[in-house]
C-alpha positions as CSV (number, residue, x, y, z in Angstrom):
1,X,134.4,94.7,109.4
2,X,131.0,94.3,107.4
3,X,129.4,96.7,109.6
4,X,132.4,99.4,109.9
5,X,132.9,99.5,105.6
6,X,129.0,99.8,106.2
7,X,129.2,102.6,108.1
8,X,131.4,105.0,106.1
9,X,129.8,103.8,102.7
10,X,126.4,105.2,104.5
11,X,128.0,108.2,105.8
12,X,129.4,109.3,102.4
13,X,125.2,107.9,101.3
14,X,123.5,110.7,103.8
15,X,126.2,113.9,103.1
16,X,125.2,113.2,99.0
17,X,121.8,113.2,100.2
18,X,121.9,116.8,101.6
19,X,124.4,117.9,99.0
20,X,122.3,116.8,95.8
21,X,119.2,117.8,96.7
22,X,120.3,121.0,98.0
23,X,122.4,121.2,94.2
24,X,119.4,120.2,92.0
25,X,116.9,122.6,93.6
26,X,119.7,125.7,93.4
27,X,120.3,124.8,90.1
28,X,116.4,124.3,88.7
29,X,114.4,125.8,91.1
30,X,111.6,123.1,90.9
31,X,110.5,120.5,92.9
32,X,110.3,117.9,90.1
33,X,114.2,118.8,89.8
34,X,114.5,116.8,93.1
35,X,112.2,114.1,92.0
36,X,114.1,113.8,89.1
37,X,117.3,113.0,90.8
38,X,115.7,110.2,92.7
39,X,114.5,108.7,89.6
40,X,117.5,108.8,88.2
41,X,118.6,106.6,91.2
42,X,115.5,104.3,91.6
43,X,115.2,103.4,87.9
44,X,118.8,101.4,87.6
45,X,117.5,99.7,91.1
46,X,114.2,98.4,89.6
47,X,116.0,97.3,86.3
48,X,118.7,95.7,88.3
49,X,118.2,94.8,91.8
50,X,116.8,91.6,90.9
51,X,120.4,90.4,89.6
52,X,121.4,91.7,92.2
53,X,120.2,89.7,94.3
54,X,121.1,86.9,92.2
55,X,124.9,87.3,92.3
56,X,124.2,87.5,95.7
57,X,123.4,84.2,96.2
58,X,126.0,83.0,93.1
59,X,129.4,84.7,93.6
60,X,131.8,85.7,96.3
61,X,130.2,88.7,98.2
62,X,133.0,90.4,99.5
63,X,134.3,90.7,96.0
64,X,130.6,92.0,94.6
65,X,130.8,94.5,97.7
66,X,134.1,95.8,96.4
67,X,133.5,96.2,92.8
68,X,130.8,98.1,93.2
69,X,132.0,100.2,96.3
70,X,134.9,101.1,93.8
71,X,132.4,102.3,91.2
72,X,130.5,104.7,93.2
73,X,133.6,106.2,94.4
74,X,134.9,106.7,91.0
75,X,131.6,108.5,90.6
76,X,131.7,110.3,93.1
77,X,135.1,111.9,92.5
78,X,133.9,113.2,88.9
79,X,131.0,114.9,90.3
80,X,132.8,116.5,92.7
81,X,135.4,117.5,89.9
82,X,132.8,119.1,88.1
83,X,131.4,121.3,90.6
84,X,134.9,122.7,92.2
85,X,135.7,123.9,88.2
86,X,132.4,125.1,87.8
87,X,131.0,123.1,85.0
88,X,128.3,121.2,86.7
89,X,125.0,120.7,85.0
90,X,121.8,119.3,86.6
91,X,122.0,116.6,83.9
92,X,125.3,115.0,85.2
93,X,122.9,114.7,88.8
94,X,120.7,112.3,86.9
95,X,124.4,110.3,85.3
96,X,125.3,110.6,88.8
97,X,122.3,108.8,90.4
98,X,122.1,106.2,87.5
99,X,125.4,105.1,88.4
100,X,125.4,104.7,92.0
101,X,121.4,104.0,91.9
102,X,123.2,101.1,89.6
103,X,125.7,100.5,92.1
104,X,123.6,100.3,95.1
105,X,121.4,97.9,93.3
106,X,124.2,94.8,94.1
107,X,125.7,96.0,97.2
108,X,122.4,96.2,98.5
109,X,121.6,92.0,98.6
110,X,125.0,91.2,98.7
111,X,125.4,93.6,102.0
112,X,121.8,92.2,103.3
113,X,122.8,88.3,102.5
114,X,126.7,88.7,103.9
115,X,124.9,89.3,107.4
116,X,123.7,85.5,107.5
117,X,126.5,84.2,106.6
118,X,128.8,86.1,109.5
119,X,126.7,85.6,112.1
120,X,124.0,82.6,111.5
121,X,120.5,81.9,111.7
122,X,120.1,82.3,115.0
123,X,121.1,86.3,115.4
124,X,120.7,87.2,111.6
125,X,117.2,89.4,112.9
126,X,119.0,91.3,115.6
127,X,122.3,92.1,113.2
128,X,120.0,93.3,110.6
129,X,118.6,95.6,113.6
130,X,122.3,96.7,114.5
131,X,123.2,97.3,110.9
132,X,120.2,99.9,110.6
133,X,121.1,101.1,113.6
134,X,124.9,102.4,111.7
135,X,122.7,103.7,108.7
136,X,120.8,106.2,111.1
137,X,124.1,107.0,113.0
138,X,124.8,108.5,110.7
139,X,121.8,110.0,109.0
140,X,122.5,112.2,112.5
141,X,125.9,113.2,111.9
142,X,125.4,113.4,107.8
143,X,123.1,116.1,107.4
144,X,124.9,118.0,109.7
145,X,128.2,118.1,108.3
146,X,127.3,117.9,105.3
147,X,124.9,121.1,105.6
148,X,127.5,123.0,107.3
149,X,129.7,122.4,104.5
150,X,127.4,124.0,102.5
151,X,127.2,127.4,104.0
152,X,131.2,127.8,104.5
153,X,132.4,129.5,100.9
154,X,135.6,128.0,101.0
155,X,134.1,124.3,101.3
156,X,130.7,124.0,99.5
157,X,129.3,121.3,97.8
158,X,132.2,120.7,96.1
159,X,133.7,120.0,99.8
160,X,131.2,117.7,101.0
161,X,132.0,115.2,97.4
162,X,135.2,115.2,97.9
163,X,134.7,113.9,101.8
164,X,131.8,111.9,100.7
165,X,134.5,110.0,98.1
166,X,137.3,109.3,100.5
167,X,134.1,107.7,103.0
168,X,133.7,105.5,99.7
169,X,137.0,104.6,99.3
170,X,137.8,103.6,103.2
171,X,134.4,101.7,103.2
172,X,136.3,99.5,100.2
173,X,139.4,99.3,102.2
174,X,137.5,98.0,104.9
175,X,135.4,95.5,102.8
176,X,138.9,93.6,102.0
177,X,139.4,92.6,104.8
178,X,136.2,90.4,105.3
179,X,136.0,86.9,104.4
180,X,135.5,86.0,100.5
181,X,131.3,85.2,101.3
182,X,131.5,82.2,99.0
183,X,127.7,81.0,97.6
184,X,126.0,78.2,99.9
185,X,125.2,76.3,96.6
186,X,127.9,74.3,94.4
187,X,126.3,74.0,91.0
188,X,123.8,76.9,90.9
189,X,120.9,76.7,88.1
190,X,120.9,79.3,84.9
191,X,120.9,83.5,86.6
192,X,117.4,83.4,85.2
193,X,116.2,80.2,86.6
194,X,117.4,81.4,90.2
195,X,115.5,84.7,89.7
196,X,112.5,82.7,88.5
197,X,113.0,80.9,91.4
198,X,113.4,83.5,93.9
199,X,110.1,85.1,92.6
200,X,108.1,81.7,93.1
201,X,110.0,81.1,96.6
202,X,108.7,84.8,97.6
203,X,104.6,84.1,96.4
204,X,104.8,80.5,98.5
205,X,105.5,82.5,101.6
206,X,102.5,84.6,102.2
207,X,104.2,85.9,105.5
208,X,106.9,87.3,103.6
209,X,104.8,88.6,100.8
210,X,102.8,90.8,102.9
211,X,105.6,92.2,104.9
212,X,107.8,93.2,101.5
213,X,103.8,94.7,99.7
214,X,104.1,96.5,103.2
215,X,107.2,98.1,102.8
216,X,106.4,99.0,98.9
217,X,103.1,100.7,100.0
218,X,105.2,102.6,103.0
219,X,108.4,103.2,100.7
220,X,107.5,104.2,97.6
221,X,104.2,106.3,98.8
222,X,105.3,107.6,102.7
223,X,109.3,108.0,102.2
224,X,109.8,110.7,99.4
225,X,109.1,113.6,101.8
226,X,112.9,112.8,102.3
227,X,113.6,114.4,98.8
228,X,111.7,117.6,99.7
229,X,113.3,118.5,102.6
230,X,115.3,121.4,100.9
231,X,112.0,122.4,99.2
232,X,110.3,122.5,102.6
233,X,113.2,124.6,104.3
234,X,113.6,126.8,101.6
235,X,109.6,127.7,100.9
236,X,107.7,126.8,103.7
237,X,110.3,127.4,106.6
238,X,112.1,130.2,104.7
239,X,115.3,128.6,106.1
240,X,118.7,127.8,104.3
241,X,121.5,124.9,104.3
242,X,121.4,124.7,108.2
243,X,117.7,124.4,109.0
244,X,118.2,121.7,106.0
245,X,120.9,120.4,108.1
246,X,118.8,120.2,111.1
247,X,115.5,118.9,110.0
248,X,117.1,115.9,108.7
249,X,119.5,115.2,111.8
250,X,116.5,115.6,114.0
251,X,115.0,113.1,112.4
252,X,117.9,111.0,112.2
253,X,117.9,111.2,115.8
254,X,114.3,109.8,116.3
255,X,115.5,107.0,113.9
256,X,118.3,106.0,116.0
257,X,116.5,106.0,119.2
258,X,113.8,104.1,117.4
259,X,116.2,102.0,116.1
260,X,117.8,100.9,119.4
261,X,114.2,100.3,120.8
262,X,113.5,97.7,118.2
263,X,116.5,96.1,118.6
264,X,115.9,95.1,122.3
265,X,112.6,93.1,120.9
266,X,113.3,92.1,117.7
267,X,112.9,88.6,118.1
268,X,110.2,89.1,120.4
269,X,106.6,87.4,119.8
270,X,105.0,90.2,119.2
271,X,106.9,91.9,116.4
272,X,104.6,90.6,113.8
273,X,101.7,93.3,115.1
274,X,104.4,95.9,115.7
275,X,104.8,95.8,112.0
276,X,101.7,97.1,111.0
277,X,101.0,99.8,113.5
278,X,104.3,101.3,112.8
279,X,103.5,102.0,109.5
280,X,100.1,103.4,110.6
281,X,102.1,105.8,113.3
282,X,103.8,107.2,110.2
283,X,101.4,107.6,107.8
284,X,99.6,109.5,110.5
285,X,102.9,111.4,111.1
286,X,103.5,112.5,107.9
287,X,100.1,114.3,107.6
288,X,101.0,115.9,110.7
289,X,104.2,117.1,108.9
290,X,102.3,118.8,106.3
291,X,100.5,120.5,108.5
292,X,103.7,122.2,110.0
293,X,103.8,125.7,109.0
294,X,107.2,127.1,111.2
295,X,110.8,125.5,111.2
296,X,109.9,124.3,115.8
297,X,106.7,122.3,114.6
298,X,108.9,120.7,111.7
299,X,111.6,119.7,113.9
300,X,109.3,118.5,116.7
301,X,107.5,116.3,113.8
302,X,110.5,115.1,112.2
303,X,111.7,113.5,115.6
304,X,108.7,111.3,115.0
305,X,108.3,110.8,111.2
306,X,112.4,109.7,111.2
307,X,112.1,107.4,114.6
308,X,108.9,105.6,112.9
309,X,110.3,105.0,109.7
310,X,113.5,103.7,111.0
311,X,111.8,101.3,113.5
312,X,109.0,100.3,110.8
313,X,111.8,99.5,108.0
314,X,114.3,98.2,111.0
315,X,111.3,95.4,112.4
316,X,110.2,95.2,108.7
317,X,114.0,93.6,107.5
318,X,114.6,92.0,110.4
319,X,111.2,89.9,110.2
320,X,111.9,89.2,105.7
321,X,115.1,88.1,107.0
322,X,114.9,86.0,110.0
323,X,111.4,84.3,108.0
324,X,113.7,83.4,104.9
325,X,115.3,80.2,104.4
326,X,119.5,81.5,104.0
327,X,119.7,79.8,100.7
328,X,117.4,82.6,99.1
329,X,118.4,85.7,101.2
330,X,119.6,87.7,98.7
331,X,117.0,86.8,96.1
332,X,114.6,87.8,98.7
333,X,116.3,90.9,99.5
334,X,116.8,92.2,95.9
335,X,112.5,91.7,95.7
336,X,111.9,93.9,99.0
337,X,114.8,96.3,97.8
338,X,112.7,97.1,95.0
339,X,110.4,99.7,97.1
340,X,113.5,102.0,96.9
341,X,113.6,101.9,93.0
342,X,110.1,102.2,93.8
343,X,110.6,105.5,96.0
344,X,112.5,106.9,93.6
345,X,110.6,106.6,90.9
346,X,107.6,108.0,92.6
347,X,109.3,111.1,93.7
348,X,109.0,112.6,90.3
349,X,105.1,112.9,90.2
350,X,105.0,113.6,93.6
351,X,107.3,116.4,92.7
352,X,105.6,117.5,90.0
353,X,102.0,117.1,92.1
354,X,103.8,119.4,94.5
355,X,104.6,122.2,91.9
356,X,101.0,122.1,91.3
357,X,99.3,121.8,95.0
358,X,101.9,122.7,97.2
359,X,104.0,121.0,99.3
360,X,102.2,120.6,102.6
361,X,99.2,119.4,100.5
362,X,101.6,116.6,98.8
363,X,102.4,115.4,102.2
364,X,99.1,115.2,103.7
365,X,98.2,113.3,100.7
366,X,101.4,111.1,100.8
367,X,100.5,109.8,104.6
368,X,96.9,109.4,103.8
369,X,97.4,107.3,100.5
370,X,100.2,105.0,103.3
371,X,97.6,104.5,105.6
372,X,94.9,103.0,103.1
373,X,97.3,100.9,101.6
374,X,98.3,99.6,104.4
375,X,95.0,99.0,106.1
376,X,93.7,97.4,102.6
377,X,97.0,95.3,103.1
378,X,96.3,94.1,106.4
379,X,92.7,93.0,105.6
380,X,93.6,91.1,102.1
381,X,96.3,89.6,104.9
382,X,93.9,88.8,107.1
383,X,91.5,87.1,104.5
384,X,94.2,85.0,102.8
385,X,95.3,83.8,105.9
386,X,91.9,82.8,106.8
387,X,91.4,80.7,103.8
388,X,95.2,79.4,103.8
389,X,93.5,77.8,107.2
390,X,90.4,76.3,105.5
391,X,92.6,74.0,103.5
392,X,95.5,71.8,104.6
393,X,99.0,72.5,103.6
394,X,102.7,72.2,104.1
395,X,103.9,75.0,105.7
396,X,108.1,75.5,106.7
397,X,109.0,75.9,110.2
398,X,109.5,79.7,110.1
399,X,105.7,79.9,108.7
400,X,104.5,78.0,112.0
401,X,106.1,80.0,113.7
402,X,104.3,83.5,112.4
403,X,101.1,82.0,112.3
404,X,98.4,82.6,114.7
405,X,99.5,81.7,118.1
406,X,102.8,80.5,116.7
407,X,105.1,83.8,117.3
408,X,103.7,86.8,115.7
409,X,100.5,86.4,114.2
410,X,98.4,86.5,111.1
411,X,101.5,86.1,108.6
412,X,101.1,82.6,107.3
């Protein structure tokens, strides 16, 4: 039930994807009009996504999950008001994504942390896989719909909101039906002692510390080339709403593919070092992607840029999760969530950079900045590990077991 609500709440995610940033750069023109919708969604996530994650671990899930699922439909229904009448504004884009930026910022954890609880300890890596695995379903089957939407006059944008809302409202239908989720703890301390807590849990863990400064430095730096899709189709591919439409479902394709790959060896021993040379692979692929000057290279590229994203963020949850004790998974999940607040806060200056440079420049210089920070990373990793070893300690059973020689190596 988790897992179907999932699924049309992220469907209803992907079409709104297509349809707002197709919306903000019609309207403005600009590519820091696109950045500035995904700050308008980032900047609720970094303010609130760590209470997020502590209601997660404080109050009936299922009841969190529906809440908020209600919210974002009700959101979604005014914007899509406004555009069939023919008032909309590019200002009620940023209310828009402040309020489901806000939204998202508690089903996020909550979704993340349910997972445990449904299916224990023991299969929590590989569910984390599968739920991915619904997200880029239908990132293949989104962008298309929702692009072909776009060019049919009677439907439009307006179309794809309206569709986009009842997906909202059948994903809270669905959520009713799960079991309330009720917190593993009895007498919980203060909210801001938990998030203290959660904090000092996540700098104790040094295996879990690198892989969430991982997915910030891959995130917030490598992912906003999703946000200038419509710019790329439009100016550099001199395409409209369906080469939009297909970029982003080739990609989506890669990503699933990917995604089904690193389920078969998610739990493997080796996943640890899979981690790292993922996010390499991308950064490298993204450069490619700027280099793309005609709609076949873009879509040959974006098969690759989507399929290593997807399996270095599928790997990358799946390892936070199965490392983290189930008392502090949504805690835990609320601090790695923040890359996205993170994303979308860096999408304005990259937009504006790319007003000023060009496109193809920005994303050369987006997969270059990933794969420093990510190679910096992985040395500071290295070092800290090596003088972890130098001096005795207490380390928990899922730290053993990344350690050297343990079951993934260098993490702890």
């Amino acid at each position: 039930m988790l897992w179907l609500g999932t699924l049309f709440s992220f469907l209803g995610m992907q079409m709104q994807v297509i349809a707002r940033g197709y919306l903000a750069y019609d309207l403005t023109g600009k590519n820091s009009a696109l950045g500035g919708v995904m700050l308008a969604f980032g900047l609720p996530q970094l303010f609130l996504g760590l209470w997020g994650g502590v209601l997660a671990d404080r109050l009936p899930k299922r009841n969190l999950l529906v809440v908020c699922q209600v919210v974002i439909a009700v959101n979604s229904a005014w914007l899509a008001t406004m555009i069939e009448i023919g008032v909309v504004e590019y200002w009620m884009l940023i209310v828009a994504g402040v309020v489901q930026g806000a939204g998202f910022a508690f089903i996020g954890p909550a979704r993340q942390a349910f997972i445990s609880d449904l299916v224990g300890k023991d299969a929590v890596g590989n569910a984390v896989v599968l739920q991915q695995l619904s997200m880029n379903s239908t990132r293949v089957i989104g962008p298309s719909i929702a692009g072909a939407m776009i060019a049919i006059p009677l439907i439009g944008i307006a179309g794809v909101y309206y569709v986009t809302t009842a997906g909202f409202v059948l994903a809270t239908v669905t959520m009713l039906r799960l079991p309330r989720g009720e917190p593993r703890r009895a007498n919980p301390p203060s909210p801001i002692a938990d998030m203290v807590e959660g904090l000092r849990y996540v700098k104790s863990r040094p295996s879990i510390l690198l892989l969430i400064l991982t997915s910030f430095s891959v995130v917030m730096i490598g992912f906003p080339y999703q946000s200038f899709l419509p710019s790329i189709s439009k100016d550099v591919y001199h395409v409209g709403a369906g080469g939009l439409g297909a970029l982003s479902s080739v990609g989506a394709i890669g990503a699933v593919v990917a995604t089904i790959g690193v389920a078969t060896w998610a739990g493997h021993r080796r996943a640890w070092g899979a981690q790292p040379l993922l996010a390499l692979a991308f950064g490298v692929a993204v450069i490619a992607l700027g280099f793309a000057s005609n709609l076949l290279m873009g879509l040959v590229l974006m098969v690759f840029v989507g399929g290593l994203a997807s399996a270095f963020q599928s790997l990358n949850n799946s390892l936070t999760m199965s490392y983290t004790d189930p008392d502090f998974h949504g805690r835990v999940q609320s601090i790695s969530m923040l890359s996205w607040s993170l994303f979308g806060l860096m999408a304005l200056p990259i937009g504006i950079l790319a007003d000023h440079i060009g496109i193809q420049e920005t994303l050369m210089l987006q997969g270059a900045v990933v794969l420093l920070l990510v190679l910096s990373l992985q040395v500071m990793g290295r070092t800290a590990s090596v003088a972890a070893d130098r001096k005795p300690r207490v380390t928990s059973a899922m730290e053993s077991a990344s350690a050297p020689g343990g079951g993934g190596g260098g993490g702890g």
